[in-house]
C-alpha atoms as a printed R data frame, in Angstrom:
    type eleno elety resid chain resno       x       y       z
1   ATOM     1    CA   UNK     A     1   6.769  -9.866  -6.022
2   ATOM     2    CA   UNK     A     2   3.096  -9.930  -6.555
3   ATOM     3    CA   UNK     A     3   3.377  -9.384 -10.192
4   ATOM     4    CA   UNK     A     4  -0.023 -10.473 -11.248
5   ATOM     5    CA   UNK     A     5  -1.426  -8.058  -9.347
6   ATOM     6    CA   UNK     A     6  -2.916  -4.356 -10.202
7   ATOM     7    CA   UNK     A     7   1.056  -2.813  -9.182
8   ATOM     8    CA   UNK     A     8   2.941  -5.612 -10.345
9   ATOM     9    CA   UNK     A     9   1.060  -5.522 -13.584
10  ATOM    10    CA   UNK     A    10   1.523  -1.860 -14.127
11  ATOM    11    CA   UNK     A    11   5.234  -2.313 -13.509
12  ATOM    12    CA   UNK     A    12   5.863  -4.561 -15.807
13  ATOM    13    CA   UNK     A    13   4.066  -2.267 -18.488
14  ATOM    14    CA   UNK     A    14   6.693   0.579 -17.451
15  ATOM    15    CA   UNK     A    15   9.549  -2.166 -18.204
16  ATOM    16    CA   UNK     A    16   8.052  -3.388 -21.455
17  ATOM    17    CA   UNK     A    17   8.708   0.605 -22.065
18  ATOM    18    CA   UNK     A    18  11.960   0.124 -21.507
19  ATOM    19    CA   UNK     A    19  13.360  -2.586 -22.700
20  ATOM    20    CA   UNK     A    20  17.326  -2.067 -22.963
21  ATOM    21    CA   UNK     A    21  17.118  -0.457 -19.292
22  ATOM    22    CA   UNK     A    22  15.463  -3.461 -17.489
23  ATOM    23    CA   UNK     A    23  15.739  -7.244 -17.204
24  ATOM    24    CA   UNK     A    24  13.217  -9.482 -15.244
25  ATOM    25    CA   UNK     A    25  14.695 -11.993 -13.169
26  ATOM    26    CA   UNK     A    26  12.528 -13.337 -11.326
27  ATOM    27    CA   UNK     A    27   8.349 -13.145 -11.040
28  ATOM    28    CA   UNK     A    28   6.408 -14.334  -7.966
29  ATOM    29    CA   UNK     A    29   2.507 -14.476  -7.925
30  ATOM    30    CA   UNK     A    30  -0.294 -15.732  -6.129
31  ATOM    31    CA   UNK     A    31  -2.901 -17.867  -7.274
32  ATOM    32    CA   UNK     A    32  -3.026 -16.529 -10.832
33  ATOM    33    CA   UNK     A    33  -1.480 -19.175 -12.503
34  ATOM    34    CA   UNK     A    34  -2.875 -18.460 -16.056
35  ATOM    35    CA   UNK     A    35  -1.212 -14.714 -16.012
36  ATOM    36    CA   UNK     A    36   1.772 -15.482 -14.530
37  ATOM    37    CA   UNK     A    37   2.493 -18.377 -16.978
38  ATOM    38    CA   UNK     A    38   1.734 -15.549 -19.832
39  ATOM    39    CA   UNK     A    39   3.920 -13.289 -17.705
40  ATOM    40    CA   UNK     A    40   6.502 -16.103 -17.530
41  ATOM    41    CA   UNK     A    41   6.365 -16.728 -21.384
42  ATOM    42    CA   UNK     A    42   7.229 -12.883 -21.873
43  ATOM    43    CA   UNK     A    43   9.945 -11.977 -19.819
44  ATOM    44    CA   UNK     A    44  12.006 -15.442 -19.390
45  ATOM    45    CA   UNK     A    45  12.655 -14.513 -15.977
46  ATOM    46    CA   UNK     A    46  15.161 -17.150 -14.422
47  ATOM    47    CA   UNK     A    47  13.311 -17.724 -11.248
48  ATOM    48    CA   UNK     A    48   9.515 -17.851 -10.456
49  ATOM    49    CA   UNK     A    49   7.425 -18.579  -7.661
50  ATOM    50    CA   UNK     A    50   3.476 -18.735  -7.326
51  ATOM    51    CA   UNK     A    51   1.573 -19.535  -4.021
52  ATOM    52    CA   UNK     A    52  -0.207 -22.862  -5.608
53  ATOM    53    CA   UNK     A    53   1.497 -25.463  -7.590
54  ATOM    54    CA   UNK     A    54   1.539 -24.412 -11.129
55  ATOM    55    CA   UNK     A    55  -0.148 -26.565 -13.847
56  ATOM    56    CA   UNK     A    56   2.576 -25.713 -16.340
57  ATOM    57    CA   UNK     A    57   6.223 -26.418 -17.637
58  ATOM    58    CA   UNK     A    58   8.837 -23.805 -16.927
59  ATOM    59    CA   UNK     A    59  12.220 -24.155 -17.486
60  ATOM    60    CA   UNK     A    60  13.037 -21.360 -15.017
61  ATOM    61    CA   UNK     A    61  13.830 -22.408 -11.481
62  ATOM    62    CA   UNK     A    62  11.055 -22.466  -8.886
63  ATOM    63    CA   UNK     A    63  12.486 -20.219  -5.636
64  ATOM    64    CA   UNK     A    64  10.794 -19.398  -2.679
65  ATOM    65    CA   UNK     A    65  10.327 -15.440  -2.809
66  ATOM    66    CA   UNK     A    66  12.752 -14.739   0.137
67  ATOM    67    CA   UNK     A    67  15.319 -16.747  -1.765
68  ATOM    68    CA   UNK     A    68  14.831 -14.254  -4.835
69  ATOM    69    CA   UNK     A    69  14.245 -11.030  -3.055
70  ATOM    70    CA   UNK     A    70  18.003 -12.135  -1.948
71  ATOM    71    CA   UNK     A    71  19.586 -13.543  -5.120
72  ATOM    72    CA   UNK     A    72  23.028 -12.342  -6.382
73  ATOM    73    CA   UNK     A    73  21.554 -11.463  -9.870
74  ATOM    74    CA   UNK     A    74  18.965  -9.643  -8.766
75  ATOM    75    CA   UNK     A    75  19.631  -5.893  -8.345
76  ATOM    76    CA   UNK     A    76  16.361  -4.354  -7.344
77  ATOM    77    CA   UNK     A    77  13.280  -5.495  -5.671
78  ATOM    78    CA   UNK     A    78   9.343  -4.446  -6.565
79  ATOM    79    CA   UNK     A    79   6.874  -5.713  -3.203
80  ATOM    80    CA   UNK     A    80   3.886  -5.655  -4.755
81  ATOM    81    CA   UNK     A    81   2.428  -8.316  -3.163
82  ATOM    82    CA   UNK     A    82  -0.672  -8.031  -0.661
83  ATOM    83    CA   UNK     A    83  -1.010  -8.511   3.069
84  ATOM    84    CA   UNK     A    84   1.733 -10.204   5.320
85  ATOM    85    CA   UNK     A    85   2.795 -11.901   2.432
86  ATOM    86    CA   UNK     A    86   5.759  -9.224   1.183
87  ATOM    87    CA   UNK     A    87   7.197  -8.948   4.521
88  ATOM    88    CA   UNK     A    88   9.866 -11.343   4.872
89  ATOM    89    CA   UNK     A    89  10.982 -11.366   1.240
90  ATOM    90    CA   UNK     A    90  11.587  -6.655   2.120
91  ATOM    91    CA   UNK     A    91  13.338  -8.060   5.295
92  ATOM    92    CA   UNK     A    92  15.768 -10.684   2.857
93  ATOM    93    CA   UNK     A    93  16.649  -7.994   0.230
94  ATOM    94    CA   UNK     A    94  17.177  -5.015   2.952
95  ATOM    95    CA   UNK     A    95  19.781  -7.829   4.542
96  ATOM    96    CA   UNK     A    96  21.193  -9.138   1.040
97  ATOM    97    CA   UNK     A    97  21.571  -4.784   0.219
98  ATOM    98    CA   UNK     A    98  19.111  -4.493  -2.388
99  ATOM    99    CA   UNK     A    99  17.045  -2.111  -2.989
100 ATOM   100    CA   UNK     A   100  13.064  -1.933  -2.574
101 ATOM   101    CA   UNK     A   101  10.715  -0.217  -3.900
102 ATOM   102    CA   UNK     A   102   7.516  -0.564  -1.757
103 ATOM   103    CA   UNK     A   103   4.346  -1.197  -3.057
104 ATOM   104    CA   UNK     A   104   2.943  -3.048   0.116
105 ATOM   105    CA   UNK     A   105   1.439  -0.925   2.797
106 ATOM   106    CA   UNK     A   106   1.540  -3.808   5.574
107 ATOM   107    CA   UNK     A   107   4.837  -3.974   5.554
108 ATOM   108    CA   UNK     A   108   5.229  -0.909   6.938
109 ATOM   109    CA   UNK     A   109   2.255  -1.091   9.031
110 ATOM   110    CA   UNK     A   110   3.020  -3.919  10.267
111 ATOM   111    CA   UNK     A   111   6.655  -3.774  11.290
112 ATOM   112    CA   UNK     A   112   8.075  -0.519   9.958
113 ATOM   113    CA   UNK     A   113  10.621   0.080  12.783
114 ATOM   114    CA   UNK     A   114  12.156  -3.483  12.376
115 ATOM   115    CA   UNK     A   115  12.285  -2.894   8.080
116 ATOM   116    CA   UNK     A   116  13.315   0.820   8.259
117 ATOM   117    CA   UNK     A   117  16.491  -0.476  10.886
118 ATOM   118    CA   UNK     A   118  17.071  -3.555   8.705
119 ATOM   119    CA   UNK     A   119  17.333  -0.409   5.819
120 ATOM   120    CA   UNK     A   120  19.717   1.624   7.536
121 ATOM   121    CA   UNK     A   121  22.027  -0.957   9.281
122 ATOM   122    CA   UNK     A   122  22.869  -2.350   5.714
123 ATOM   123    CA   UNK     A   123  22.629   1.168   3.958
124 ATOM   124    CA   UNK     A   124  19.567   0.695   1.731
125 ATOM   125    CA   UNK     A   125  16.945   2.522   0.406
126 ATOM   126    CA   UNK     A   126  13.031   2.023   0.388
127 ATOM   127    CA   UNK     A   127  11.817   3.418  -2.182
128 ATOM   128    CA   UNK     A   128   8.051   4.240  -2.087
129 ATOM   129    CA   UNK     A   129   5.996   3.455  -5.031
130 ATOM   130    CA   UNK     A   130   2.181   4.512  -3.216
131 ATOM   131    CA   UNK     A   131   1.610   7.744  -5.192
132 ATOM   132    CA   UNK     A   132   1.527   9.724  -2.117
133 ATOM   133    CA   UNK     A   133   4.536   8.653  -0.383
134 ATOM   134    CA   UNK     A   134   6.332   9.155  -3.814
135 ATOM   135    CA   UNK     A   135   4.822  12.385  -4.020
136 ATOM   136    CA   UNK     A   136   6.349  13.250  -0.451
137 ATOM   137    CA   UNK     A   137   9.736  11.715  -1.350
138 ATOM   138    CA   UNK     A   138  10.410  13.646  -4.261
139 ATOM   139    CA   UNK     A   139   9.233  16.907  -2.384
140 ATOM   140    CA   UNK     A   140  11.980  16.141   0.411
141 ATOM   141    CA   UNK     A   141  14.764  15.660  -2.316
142 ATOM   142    CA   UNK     A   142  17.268  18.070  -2.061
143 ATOM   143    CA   UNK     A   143  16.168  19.540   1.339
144 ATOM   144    CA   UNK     A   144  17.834  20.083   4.472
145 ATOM   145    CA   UNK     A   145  15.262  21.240   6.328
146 ATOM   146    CA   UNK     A   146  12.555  18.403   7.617
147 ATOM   147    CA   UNK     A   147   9.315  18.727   6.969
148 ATOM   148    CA   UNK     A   148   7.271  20.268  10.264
149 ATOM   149    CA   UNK     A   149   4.042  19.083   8.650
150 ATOM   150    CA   UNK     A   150   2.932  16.310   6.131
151 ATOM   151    CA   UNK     A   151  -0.191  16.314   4.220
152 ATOM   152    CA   UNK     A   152  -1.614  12.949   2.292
153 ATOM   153    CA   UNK     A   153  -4.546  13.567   0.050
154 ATOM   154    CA   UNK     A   154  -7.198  11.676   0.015
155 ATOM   155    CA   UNK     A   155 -10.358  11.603  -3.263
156 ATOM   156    CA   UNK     A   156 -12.576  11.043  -0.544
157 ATOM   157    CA   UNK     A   157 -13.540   7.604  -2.739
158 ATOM   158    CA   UNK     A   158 -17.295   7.046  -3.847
159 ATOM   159    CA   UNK     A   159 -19.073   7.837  -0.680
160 ATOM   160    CA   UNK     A   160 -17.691  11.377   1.059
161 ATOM   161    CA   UNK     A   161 -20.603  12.763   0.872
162 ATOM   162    CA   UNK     A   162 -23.345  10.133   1.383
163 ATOM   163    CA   UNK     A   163 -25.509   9.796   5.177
164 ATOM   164    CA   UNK     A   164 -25.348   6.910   7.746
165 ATOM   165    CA   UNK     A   165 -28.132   5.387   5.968
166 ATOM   166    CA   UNK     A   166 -26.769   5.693   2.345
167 ATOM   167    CA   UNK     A   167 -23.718   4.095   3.854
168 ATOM   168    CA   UNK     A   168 -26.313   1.145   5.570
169 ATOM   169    CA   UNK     A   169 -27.308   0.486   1.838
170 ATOM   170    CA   UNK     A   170 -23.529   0.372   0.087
171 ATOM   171    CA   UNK     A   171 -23.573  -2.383  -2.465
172 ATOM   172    CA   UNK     A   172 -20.165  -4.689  -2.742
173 ATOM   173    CA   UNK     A   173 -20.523  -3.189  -6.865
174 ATOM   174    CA   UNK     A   174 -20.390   0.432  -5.522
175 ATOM   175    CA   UNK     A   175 -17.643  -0.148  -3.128
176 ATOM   176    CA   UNK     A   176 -15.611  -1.373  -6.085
177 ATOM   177    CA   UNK     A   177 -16.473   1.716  -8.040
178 ATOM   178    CA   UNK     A   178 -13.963   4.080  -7.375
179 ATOM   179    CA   UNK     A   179 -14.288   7.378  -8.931
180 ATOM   180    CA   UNK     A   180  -9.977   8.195  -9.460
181 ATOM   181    CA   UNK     A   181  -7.887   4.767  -9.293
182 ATOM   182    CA   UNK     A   182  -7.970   1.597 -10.437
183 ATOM   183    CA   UNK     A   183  -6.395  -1.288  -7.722
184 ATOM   184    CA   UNK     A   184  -7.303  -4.106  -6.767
185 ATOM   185    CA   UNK     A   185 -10.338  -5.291  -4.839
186 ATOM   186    CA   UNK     A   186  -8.809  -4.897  -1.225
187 ATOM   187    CA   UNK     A   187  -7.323  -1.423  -1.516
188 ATOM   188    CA   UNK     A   188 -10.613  -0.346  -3.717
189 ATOM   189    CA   UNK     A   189 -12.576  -1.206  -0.054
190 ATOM   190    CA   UNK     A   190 -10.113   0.434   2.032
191 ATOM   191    CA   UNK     A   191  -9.962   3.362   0.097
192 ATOM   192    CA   UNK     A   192 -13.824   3.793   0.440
193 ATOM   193    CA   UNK     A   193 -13.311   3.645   4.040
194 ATOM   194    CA   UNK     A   194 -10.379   5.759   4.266
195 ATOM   195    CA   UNK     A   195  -8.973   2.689   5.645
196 ATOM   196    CA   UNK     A   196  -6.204   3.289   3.120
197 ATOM   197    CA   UNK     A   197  -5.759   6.721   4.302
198 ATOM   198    CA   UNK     A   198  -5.107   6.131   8.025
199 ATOM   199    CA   UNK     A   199  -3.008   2.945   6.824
200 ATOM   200    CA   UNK     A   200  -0.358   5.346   4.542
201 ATOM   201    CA   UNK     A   201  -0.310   7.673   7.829
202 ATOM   202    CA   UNK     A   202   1.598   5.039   9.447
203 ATOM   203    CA   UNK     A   203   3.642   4.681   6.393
204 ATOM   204    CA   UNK     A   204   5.003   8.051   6.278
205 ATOM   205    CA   UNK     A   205   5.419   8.201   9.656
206 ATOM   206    CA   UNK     A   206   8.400   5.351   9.462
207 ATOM   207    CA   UNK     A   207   9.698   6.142   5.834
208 ATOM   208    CA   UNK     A   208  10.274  10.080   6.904
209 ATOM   209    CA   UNK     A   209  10.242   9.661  10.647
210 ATOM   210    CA   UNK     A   210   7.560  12.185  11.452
211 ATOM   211    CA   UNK     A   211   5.058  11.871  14.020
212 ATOM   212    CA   UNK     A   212   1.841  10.337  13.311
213 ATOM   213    CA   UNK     A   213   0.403  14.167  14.912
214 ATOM   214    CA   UNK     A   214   2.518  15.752  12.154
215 ATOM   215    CA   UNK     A   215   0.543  14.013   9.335
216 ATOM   216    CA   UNK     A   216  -2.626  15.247   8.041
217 ATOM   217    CA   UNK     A   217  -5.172  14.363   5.669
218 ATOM   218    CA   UNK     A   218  -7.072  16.359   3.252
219 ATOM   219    CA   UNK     A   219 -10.047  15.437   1.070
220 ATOM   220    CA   UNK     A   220  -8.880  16.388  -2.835
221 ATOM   221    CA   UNK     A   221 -11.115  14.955  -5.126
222 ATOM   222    CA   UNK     A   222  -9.694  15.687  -8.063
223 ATOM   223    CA   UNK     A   223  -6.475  13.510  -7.366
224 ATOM   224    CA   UNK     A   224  -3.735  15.738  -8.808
225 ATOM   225    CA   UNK     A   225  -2.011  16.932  -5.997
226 ATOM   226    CA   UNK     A   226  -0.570  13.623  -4.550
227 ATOM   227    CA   UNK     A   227   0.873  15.226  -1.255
228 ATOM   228    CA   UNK     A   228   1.952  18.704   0.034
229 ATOM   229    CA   UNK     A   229   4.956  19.379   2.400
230 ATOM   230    CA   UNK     A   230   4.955  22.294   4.932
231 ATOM   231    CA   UNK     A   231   8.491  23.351   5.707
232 ATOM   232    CA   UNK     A   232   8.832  25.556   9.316
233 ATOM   233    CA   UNK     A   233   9.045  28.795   7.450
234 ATOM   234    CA   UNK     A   234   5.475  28.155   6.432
235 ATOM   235    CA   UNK     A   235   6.132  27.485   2.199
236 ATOM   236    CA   UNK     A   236   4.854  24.337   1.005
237 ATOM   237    CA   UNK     A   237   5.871  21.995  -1.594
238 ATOM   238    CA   UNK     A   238   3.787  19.953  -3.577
239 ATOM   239    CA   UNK     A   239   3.825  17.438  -6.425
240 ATOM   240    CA   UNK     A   240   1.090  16.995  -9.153
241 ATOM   241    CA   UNK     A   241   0.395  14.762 -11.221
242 ATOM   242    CA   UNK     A   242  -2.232  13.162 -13.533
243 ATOM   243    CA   UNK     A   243  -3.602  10.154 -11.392
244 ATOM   244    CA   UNK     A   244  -1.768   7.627 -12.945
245 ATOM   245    CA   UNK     A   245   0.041   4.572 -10.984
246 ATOM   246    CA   UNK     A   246   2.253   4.035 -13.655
247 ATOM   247    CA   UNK     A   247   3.882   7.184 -13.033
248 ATOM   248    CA   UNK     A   248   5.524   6.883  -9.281
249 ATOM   249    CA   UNK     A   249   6.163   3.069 -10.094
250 ATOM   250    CA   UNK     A   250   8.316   4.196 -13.145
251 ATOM   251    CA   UNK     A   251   9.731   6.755 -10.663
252 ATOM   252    CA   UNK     A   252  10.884   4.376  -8.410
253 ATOM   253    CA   UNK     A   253  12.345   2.085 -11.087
254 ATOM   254    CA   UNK     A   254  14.076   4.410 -12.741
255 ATOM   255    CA   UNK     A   255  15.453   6.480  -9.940
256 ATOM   256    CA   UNK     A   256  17.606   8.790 -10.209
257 ATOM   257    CA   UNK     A   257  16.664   9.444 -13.661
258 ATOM   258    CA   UNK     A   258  13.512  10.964 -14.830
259 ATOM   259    CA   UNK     A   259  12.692   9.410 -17.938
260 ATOM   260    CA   UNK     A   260  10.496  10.327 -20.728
261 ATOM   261    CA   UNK     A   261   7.840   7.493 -21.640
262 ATOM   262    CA   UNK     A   262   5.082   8.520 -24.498
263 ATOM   263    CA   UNK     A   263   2.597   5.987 -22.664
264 ATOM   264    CA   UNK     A   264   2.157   8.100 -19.571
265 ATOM   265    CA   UNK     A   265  -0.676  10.825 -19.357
266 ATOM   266    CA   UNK     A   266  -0.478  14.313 -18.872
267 ATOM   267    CA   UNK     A   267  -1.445  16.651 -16.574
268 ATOM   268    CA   UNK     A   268  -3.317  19.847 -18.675
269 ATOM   269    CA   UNK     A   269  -3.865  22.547 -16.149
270 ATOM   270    CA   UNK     A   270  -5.075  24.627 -19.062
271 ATOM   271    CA   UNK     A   271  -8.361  22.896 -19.038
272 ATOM   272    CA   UNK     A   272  -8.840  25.275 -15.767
273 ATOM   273    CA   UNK     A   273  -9.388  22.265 -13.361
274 ATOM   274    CA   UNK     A   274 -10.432  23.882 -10.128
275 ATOM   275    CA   UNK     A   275  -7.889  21.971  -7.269
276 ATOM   276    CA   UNK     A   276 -10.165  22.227  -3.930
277 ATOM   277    CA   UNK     A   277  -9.363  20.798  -0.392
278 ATOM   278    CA   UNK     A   278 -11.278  19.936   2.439
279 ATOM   279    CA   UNK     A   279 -10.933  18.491   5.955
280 ATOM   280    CA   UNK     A   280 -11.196  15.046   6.518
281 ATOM   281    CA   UNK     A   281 -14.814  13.954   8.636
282 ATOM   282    CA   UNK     A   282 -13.496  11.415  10.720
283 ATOM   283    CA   UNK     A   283 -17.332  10.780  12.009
284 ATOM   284    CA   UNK     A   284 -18.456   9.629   8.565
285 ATOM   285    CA   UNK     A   285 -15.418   7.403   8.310
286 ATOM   286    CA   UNK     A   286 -14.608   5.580  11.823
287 ATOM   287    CA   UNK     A   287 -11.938   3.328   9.970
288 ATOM   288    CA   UNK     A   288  -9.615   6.267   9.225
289 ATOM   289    CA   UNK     A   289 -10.320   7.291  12.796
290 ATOM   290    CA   UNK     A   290  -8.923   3.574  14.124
291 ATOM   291    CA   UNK     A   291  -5.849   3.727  11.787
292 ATOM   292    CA   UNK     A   292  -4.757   6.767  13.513
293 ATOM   293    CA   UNK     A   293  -5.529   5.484  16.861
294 ATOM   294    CA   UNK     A   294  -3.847   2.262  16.376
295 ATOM   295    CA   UNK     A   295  -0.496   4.140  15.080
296 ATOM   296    CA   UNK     A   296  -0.733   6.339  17.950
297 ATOM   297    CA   UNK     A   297  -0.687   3.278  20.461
298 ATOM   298    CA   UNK     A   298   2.089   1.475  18.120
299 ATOM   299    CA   UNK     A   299   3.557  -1.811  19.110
300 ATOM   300    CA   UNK     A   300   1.592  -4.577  17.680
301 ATOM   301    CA   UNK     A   301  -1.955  -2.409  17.363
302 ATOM   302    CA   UNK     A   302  -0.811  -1.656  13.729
303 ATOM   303    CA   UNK     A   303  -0.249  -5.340  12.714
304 ATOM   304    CA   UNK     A   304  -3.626  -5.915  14.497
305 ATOM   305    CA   UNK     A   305  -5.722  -3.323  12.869
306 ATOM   306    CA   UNK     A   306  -4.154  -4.757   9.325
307 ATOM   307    CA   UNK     A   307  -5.140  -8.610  10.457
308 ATOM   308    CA   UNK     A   308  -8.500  -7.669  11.530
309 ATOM   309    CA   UNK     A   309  -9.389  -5.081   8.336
310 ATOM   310    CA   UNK     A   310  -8.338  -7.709   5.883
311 ATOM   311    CA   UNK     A   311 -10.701 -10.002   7.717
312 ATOM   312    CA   UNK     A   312 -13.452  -7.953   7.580
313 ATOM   313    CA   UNK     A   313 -13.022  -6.562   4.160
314 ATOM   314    CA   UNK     A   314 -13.263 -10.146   2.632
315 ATOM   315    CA   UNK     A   315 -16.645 -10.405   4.766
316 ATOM   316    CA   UNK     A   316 -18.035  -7.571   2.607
317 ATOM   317    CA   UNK     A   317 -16.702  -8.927  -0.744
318 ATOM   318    CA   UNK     A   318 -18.291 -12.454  -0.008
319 ATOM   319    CA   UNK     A   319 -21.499 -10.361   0.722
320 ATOM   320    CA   UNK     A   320 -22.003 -11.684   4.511
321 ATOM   321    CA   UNK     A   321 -22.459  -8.250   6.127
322 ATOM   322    CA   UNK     A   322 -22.684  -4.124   5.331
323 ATOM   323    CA   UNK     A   323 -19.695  -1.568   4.344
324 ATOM   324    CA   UNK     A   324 -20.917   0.011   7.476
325 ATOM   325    CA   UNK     A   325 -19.742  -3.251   9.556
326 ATOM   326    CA   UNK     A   326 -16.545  -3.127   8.443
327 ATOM   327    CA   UNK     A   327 -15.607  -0.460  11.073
328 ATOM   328    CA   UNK     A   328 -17.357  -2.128  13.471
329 ATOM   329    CA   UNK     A   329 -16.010  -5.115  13.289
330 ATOM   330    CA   UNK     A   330 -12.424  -3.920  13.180
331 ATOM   331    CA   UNK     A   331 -13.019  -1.651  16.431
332 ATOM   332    CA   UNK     A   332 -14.199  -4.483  18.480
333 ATOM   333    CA   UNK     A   333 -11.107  -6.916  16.974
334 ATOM   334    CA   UNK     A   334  -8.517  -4.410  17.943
335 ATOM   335    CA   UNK     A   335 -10.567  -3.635  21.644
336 ATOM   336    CA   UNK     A   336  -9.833  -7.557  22.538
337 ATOM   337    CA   UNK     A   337  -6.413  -7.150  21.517
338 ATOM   338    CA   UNK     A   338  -3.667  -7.174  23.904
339 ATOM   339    CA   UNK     A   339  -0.775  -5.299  22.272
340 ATOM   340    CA   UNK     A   340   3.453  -6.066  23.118
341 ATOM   341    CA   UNK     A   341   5.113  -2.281  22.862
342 ATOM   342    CA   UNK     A   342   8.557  -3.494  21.158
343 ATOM   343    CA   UNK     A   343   7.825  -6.994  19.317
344 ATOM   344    CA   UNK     A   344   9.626  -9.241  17.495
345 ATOM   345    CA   UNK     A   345   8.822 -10.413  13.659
346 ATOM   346    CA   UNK     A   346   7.217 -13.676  15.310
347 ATOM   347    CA   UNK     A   347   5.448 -11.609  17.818
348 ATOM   348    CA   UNK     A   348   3.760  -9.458  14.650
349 ATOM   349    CA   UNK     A   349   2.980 -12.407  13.213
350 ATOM   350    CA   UNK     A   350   1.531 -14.386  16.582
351 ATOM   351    CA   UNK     A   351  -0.958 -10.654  17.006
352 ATOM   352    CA   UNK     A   352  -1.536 -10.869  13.592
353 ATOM   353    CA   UNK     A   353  -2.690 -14.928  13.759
354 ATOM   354    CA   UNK     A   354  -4.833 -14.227  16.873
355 ATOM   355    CA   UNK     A   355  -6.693 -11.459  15.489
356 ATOM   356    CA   UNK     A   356  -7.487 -12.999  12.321
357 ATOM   357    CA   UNK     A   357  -9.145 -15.693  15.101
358 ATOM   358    CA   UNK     A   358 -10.826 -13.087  17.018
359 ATOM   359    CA   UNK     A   359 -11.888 -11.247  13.938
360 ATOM   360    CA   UNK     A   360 -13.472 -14.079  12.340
361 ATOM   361    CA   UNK     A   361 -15.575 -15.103  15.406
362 ATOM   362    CA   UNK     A   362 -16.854 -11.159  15.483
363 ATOM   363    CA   UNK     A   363 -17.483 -11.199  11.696
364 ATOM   364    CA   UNK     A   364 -19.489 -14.498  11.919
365 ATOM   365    CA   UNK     A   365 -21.952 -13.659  14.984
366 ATOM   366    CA   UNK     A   366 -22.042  -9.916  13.338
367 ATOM   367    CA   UNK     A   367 -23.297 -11.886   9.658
368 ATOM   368    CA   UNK     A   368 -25.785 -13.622  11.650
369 ATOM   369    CA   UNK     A   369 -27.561 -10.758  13.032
């Protein structure tokens, strides 16, 4: 799901590396019609779905992605889609017992205690493919003990260390610059807000069931060490590895096995990288700050904060207002929000509609200032 995307891409160059282990059956996209065709062409997949109605011939059938996150010949489901848009097709292969891995943030941020009870009622795992929460997941593996604190890393993205005003002056080009990963042009901005950050805090939290005050952030700008576990006896854990998405989405594909595959880089710590750490300045970066707010409060702030960021992200992309108003504009979204403390899938998806309303009203009189 999502396969013409930056993750679906990259997973489908970790099954062209293994071709006798792996069989595509079925490819959704969005409105990339012209890759997924190509895509299509490739792998022969027997189903297909795209969001627009494609300008080409396929004999493969065209299937709704809910219907083929559910299918009985498919055995294990990549959400690599964006937005609100993977949630329903996790929530039909949790219930049909396949398993996930997770490439889409919102769909934990959004609902994670409704998909993380779909996963244990029918005895399925969620496997994480974000390089952090795989990081965490293989640290926990073969431990009895839980964790008593989590730590996500964070490169700090292209502006850590710039002032307010430097921040005033961000172009859209420099926002997309980031100085570690490549992704797409959504997670790029988030991830130079720390958006990103505060949104993966809320993923841990429901894929290990720690509290969101158990989960810390710390600035590592070189980008090897993923995450670090602290275990009540005070030794931590950590997993490093050269910054490389290909690497936990193989991991998750492949699971159990750890496979050898010539096309990933290595880590050379003899090059004497130094491996620093720093804490997190929460002033610099008020969206990291409302992530962690918003998971505190729970209940449908989460699925607000997502509606509302998305909103105002694609504000800044279209050039209509500054990387500094992004913040703004999702603090004053989620203050008009009225939250529900235990909703339903249509009541995440109502808060999520009527922010997206709210947050494009804010957006617009903020663009004509």
């Amino acid at each position: 799901m999502g396969s013409t995307g930056s993750i679906g891409q990259q997973a489908l160059d970790v099954i062209r590396a293994f071709p006798t282990k792996f069989q595509v059956r079925g490819l959704a996209a969005g409105e990339n019609i012209k890759l997924l065709e190509q895509q299509l062409e490739e792998f022969e997949p027997q189903l297909f779905y795209c969001s627009v109605k494609p300008d080409f011939g396929y004999q493969g059938k065209f299937m709704p992605m809910e219907e083929m996150a559910s299918h009985d010949d498919v055995d294990l489901i990549v959400i690599a889609t964006s937005g609100k848009a993977g949630l329903f097709p996790t929530i039909a292969a949790l219930q049909a017992g396949k398993t996930v891995a997770l490439a889409n943030k919102e769909v934990l941020v959004m609902a994670g205690n409704i998909v993380t009870t779909e996963a244990t009622q029918h005895g399925v795992q969620i496997l994480p493919v974000d390089s952090e929460h795989s990081a965490i997941w293989q640290c926990l593996l073969g431990e009895e003990s839980e964790p008593h604190r989590l730590f996500l890393t964070a490169s700090g993205g292209p502006f850590y260390h710039h002032s307010q005003s430097q921040l005033d002056r961000v172009t859209v080009e420099q926002a997309l610059h980031h100085p570690t990963w490549k992704m797409g042009k959504k997670v790029t901005i988030d991830s130079a807000t720390l958006m990103n950050k505060g949104l993966e805090v809320i993923e841990a939290h429901h894929l290990f069931a720690i509290p969101v005050d158990r989960i810390e952030i710390l600035v590592h700008p070189q980008s090897f060490v993923h995450s670090i576990i602290e275990f009540a006896d005070g030794s931590m854990k950590a997993q490093l590895s050269f910054p490389d998405m290909h690497l936990p989405i193989q991991y998750a594909l492949c699971y159990p096995e750890r496979l050898p595959n010539p096309e990933l880089p290595r880590l050379d710590l003899s090059r004497k990288e130094i491996l620093s750490f720093e804490p997190v300045d929460y002033a610099q970066f008020p969206c990291l700050k409302l992530a962690l707010d918003a998971a505190r409060l729970g209940g449908t702030y989460p699925a607000a904060l997502c509606a509302a960021d998305e909103v105002a992200v694609e504000f800044f992309l279209q050039g209509k207002m500054r990387f500094t108003d992004i913040a703004i504009i999702v603090s004053k979204a989620l203050e008009q929000h009225q939250s529900i403390a235990q909703p339903s899938i249509e009541e995440i998806f109502a808060a999520d509609e009527q922010t997206r309303e709210t947050t494009l009203q804010i957006a617009h009189d903020i663009s004509l200032c």
